[in-house]
TINU-637506 format. One record per residue: residue in one letter; y, z, x of N, C-alpha, C in turn; residue number from 1. Coordinates in pm, 1 decimal. Layout:
BEGIN
res:n.Y:n.Z:n.X:ca.Y:ca.Z:ca.X:c.Y:c.Z:c.X:n
a:Y:Z:X:Y:Z:X:Y:Z:X:NUM
...
% end
This chain:
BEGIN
res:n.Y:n.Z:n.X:ca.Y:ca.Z:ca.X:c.Y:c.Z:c.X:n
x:10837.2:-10978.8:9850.7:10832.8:-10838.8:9814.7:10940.8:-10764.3:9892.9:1
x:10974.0:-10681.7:9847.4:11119.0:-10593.1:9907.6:11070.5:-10479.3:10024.7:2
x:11127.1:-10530.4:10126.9:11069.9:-10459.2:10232.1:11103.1:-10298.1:10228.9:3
x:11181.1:-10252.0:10153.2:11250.1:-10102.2:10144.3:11143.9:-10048.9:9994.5:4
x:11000.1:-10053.5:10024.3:10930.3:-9963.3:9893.7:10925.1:-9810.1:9963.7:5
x:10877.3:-9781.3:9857.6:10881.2:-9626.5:9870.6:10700.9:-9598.4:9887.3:6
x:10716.3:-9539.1:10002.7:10536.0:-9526.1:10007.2:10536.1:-9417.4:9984.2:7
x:10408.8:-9379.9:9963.3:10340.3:-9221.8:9985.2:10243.0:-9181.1:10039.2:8
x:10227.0:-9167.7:10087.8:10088.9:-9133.3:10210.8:10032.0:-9018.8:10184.4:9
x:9921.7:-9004.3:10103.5:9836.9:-8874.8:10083.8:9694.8:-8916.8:10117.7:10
x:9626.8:-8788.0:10066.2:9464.8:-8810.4:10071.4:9393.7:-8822.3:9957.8:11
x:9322.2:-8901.1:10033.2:9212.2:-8998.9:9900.1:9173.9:-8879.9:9764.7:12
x:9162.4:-8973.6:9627.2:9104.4:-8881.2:9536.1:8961.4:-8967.2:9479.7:13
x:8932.5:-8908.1:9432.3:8785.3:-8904.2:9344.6:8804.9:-9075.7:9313.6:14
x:8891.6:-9056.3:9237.6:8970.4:-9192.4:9160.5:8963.3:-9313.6:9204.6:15
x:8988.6:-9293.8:9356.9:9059.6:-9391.8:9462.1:8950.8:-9458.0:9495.6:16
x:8858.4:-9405.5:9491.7:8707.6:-9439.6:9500.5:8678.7:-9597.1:9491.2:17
x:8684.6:-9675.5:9393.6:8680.4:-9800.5:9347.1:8693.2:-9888.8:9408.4:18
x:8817.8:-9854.7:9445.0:8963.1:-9973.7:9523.3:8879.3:-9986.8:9680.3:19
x:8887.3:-9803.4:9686.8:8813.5:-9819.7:9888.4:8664.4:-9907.9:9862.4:20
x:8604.3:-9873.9:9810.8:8476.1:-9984.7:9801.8:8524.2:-10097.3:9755.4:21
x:8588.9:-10160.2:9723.2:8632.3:-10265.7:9690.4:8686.2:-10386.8:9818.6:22
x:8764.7:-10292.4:9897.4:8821.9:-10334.3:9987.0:8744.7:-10327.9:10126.4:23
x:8657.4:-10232.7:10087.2:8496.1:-10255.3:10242.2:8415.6:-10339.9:10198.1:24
x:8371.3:-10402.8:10090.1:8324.5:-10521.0:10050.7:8377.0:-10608.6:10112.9:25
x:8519.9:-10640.0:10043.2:8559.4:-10775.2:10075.1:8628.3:-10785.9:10224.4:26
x:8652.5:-10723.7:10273.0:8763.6:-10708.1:10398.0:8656.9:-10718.5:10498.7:27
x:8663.1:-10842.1:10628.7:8584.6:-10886.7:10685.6:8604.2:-10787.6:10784.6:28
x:8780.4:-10756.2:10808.5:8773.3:-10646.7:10926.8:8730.2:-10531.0:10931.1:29
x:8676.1:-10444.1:10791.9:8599.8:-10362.7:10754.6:8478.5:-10297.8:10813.9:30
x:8446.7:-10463.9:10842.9:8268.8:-10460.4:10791.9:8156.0:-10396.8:10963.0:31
x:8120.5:-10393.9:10975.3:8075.1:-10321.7:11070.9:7969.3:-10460.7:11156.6:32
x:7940.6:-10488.7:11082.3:7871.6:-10635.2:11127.4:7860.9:-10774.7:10990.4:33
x:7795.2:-10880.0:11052.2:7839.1:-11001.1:10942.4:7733.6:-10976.0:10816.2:34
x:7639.3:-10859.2:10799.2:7604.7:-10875.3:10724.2:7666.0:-10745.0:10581.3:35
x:7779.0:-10768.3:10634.1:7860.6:-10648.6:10548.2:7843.9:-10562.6:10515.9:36
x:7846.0:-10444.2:10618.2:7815.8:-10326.2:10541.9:7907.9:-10256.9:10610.5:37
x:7946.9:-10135.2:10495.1:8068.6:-10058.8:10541.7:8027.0:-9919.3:10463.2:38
x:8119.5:-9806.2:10464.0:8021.4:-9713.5:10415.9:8037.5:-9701.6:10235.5:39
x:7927.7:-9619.7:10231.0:7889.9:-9592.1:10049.1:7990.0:-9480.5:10006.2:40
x:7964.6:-9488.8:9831.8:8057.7:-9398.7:9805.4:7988.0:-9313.1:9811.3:41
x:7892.5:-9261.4:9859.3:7853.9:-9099.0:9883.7:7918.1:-9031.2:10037.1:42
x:7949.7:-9145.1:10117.2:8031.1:-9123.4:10245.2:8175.4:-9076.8:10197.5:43
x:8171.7:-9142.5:10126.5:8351.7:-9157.9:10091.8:8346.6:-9038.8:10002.5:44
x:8253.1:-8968.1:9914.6:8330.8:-8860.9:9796.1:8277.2:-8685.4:10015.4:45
x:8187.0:-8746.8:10019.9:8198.0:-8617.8:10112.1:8336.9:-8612.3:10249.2:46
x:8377.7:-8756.9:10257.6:8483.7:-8731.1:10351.3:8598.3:-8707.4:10252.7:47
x:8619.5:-8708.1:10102.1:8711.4:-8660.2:10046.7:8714.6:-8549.6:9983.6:48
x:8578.6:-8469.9:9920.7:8507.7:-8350.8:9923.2:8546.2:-8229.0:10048.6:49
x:8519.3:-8321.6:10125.8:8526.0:-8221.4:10247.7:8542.1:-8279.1:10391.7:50
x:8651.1:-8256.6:10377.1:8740.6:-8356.0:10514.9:8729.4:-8299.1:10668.8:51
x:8678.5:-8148.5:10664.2:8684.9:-8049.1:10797.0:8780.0:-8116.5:10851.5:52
x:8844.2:-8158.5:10983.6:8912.0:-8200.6:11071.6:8947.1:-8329.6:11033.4:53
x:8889.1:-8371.9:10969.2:8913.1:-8566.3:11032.5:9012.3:-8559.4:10903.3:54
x:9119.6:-8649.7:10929.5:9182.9:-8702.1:10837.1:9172.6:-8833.2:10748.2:55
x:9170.4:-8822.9:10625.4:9150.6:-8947.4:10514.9:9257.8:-8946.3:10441.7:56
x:9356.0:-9060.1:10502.2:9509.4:-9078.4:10429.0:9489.1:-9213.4:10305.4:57
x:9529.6:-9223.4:10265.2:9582.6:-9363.2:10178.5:9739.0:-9369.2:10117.7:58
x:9816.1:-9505.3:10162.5:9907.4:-9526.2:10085.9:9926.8:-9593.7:9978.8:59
x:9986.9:-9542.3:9927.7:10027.8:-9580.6:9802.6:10161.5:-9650.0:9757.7:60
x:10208.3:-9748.0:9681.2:10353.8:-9786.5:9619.2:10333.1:-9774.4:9473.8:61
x:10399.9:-9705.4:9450.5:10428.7:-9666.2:9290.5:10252.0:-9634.9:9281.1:62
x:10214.5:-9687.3:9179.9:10068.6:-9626.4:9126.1:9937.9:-9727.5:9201.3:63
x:10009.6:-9828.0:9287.7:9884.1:-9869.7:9323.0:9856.9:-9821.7:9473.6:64
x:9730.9:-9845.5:9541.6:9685.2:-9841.5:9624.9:9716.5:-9949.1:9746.0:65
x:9744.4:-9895.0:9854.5:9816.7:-10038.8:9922.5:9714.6:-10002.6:10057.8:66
x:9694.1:-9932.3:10121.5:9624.7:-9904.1:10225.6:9545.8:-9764.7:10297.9:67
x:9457.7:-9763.3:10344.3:9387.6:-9647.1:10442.3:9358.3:-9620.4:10560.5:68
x:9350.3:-9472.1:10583.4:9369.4:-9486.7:10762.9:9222.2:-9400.6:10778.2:69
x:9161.5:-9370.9:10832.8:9042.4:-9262.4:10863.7:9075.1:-9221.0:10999.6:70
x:9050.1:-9086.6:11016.0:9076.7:-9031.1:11157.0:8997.9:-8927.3:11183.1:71
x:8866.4:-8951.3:11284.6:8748.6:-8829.5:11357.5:8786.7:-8729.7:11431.4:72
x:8788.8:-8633.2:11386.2:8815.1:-8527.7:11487.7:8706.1:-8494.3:11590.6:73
x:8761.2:-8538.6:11736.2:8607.9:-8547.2:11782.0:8627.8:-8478.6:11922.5:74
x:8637.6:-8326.8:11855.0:8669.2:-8239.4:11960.2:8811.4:-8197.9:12065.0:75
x:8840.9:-8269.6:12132.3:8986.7:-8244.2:12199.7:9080.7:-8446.6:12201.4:76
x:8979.9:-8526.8:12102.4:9061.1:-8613.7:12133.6:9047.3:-8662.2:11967.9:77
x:9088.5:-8773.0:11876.1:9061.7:-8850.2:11781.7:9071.2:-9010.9:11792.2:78
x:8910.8:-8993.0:11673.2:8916.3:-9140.0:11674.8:8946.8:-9200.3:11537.0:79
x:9043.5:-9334.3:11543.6:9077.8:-9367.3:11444.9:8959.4:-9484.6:11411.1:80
x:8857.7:-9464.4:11301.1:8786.4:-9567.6:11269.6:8814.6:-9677.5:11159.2:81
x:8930.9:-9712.4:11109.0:8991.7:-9805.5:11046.0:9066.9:-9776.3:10957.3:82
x:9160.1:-9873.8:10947.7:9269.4:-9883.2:10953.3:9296.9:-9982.6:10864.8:83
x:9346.5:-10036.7:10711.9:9357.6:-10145.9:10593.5:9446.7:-10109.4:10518.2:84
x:9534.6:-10245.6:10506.7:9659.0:-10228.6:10446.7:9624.5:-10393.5:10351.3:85
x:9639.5:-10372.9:10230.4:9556.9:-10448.6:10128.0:9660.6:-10550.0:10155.4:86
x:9636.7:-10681.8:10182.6:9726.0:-10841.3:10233.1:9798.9:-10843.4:10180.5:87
x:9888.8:-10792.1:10022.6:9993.4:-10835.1:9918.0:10071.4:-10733.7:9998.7:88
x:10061.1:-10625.2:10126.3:10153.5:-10512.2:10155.4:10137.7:-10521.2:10250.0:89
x:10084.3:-10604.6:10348.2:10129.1:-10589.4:10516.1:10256.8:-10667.9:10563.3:90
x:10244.8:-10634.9:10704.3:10404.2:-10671.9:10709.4:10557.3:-10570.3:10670.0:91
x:10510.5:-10482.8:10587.1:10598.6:-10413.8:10535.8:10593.3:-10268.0:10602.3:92
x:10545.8:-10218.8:10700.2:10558.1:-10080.5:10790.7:10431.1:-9976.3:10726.6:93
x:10356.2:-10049.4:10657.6:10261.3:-9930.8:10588.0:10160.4:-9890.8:10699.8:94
x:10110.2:-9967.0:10713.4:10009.7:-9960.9:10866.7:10047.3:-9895.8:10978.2:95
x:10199.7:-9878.3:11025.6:10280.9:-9800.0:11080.9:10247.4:-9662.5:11037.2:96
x:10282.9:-9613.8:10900.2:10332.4:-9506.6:10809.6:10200.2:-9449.3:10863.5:97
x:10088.1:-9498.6:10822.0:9974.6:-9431.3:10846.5:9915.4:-9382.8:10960.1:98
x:9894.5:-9423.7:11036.4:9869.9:-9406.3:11179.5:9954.7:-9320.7:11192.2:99
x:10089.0:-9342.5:11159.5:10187.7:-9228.8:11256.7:10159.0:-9041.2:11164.7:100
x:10135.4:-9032.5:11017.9:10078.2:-8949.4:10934.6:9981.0:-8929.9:11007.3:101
x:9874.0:-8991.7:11044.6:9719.9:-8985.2:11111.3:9745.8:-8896.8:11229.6:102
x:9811.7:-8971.9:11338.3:9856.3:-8884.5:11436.1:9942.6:-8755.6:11418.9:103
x:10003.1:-8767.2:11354.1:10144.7:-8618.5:11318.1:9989.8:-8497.9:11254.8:104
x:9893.0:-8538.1:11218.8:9821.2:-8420.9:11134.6:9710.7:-8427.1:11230.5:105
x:9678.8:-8459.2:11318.3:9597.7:-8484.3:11484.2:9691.6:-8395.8:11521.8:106
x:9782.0:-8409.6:11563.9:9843.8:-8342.7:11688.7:9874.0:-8224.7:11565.2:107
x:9856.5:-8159.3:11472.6:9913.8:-8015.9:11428.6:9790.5:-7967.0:11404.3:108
x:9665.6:-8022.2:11487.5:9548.5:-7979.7:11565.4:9498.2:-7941.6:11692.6:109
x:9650.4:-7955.1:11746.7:9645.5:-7988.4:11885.7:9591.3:-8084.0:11975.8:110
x:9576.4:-8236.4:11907.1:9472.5:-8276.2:11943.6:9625.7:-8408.3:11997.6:111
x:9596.8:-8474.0:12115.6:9724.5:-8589.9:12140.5:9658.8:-8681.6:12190.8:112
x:9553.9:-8719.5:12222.8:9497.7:-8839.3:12292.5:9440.9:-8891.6:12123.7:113
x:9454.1:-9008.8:12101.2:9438.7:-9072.9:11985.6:9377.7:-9240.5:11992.1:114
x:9298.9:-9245.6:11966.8:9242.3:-9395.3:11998.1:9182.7:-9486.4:11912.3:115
x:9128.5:-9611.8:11961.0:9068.3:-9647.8:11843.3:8970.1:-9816.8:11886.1:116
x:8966.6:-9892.9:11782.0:8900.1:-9997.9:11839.1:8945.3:-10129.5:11796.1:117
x:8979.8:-10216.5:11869.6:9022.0:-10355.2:11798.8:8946.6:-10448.9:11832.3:118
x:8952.1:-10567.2:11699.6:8875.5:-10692.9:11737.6:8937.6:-10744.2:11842.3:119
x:8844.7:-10826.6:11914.0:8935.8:-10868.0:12025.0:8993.9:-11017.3:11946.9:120
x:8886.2:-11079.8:11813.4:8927.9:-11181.9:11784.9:9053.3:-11171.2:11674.7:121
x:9126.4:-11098.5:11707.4:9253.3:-11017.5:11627.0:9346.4:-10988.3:11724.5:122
x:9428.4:-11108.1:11769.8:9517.9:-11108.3:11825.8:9631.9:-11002.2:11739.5:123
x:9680.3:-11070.8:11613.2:9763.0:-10991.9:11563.5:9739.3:-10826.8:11558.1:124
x:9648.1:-10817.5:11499.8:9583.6:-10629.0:11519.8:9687.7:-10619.3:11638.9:125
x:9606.3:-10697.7:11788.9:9623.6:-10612.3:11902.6:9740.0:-10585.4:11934.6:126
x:9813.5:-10682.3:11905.8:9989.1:-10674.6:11928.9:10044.4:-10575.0:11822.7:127
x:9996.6:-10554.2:11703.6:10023.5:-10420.7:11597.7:10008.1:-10335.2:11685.8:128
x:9930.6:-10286.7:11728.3:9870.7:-10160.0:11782.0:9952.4:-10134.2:11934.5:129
x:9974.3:-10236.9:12007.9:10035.7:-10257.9:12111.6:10168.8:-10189.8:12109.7:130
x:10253.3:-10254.3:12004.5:10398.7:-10267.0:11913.8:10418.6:-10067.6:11889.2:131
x:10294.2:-10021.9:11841.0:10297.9:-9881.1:11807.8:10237.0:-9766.6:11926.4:132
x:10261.7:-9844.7:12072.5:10237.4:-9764.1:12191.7:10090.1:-9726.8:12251.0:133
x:9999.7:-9812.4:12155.8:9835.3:-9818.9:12215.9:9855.1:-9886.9:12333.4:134
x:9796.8:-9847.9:12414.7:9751.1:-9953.9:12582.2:9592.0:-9979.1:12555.8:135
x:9534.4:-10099.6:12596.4:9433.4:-10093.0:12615.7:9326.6:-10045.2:12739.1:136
x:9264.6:-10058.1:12657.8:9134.2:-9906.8:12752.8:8993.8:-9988.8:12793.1:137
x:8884.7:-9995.4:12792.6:8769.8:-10024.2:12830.9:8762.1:-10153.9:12708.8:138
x:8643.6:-10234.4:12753.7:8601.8:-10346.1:12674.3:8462.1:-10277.6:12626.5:139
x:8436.1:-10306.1:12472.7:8316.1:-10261.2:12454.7:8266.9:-10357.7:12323.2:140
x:8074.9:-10357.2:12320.1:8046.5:-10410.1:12234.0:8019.4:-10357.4:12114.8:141
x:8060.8:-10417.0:12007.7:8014.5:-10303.7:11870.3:7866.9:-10340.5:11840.4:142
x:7792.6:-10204.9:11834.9:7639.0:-10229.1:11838.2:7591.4:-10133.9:11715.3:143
x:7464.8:-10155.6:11631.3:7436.3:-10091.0:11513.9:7291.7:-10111.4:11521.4:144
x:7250.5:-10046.0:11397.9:7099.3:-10062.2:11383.6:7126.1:-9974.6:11245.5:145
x:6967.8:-10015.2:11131.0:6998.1:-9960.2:11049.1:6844.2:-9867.3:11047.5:146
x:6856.1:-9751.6:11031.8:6728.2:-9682.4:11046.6:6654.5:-9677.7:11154.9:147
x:6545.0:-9632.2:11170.8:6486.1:-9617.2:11287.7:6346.7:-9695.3:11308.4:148
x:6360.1:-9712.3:11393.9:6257.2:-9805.9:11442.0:6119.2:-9771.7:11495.7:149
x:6082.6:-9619.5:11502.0:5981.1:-9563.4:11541.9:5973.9:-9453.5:11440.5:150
% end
C-alpha cells in the first residue's frame, strides 16, 4: 500500500457506527477483558451525540474507515482510552495522525498532560507510543466487574 495516502481525521458519525462495533468485537486489543467486551452502540451514539470535552476522532482514506482515537477529558489532564488503526493501514503514520489531532484539540482546552494505557504484552504498542514521546509512568492492573454485587 502507498505510504503517501491522504487521511482525514474527523469525528465519528451516526454511520460509522458499524465498522466501530465491528472492530471492538474483533480486536483483542480492544477488549477490556478475555471475555470481550467493549462498549455498546448506545455508548458510542452518546459519545458522538454529545462529546462535551472528550474527543472522538476517526480516520479515514478515501471513503473507508481506517482507524480511532477516544480522548477523556478528565479535568486538568486527558485520558486516551484507545487507540485502533484497522491492520490493512498500520504502519502507515495513521496512529500518529490521531493522537497528535487528539492532543492538538486537548491542549486548545488547555489541557497538556496527556496519557494513557498499554499492554505490557505489546511490545510494539510500547515502542509506538515511546517513538511519539510517551515515558512510562506507574505499573497497573486492568480490573472490571460487571454490575454490582450488593
Amino acid at each position: 500500500m502507498n505510504k503517501k495516502l491522504n487521511v482525514e481525521i474527523r469525528t465519528p458519525k451516526r454511520e460509522d457506527i458499524p465498522t466501530l462495533l465491528r472492530w471492538g468485537r474483533t480486536a483483542p486489543e480492544l477488549q477490556a477483558s478475555s471475555e470481550g467486551t467493549w462498549h455498546t452502540k448506545k455508548s458510542l451514539l452518546q459519545w458522538i451525540d454529545n462529546p462535551e470535552r472528550n474527543i472522538f476522532l476517526v480516520a479515514c482514506v478515501g471513503k473507508n474507515l481506517a482507524g480511532m482515537c477516544f480522548t477523556h477529558h478528565m479535568g486538568d489532564w486527558a485520558y486516551c482510552s484507545f487507540l485502533y488503526v484497522d491492520k490493512k493501514y498500520r504502519k502507515l503514520g495513521i496512529g500518529r495522525k490521531l493522537i497528535d489531532e487528539a492532543q492538538r484539540k486537548m491542549q486548545s482546552h488547555g489541557i497538556d498532560y496527556f496519557s494513557l494505557l498499554v499492554n505490557v504484552n505489546k511490545s510494539g504498542s510500547k515502542k509506538f507510543y515511546e517513538k511519539l514521546g510517551f515515558q512510562k509512568g506507574f505499573n497497573f492492573t486492568w480490573m472490571y466487574r460487571r454490575g454490582r454485587t450488593s
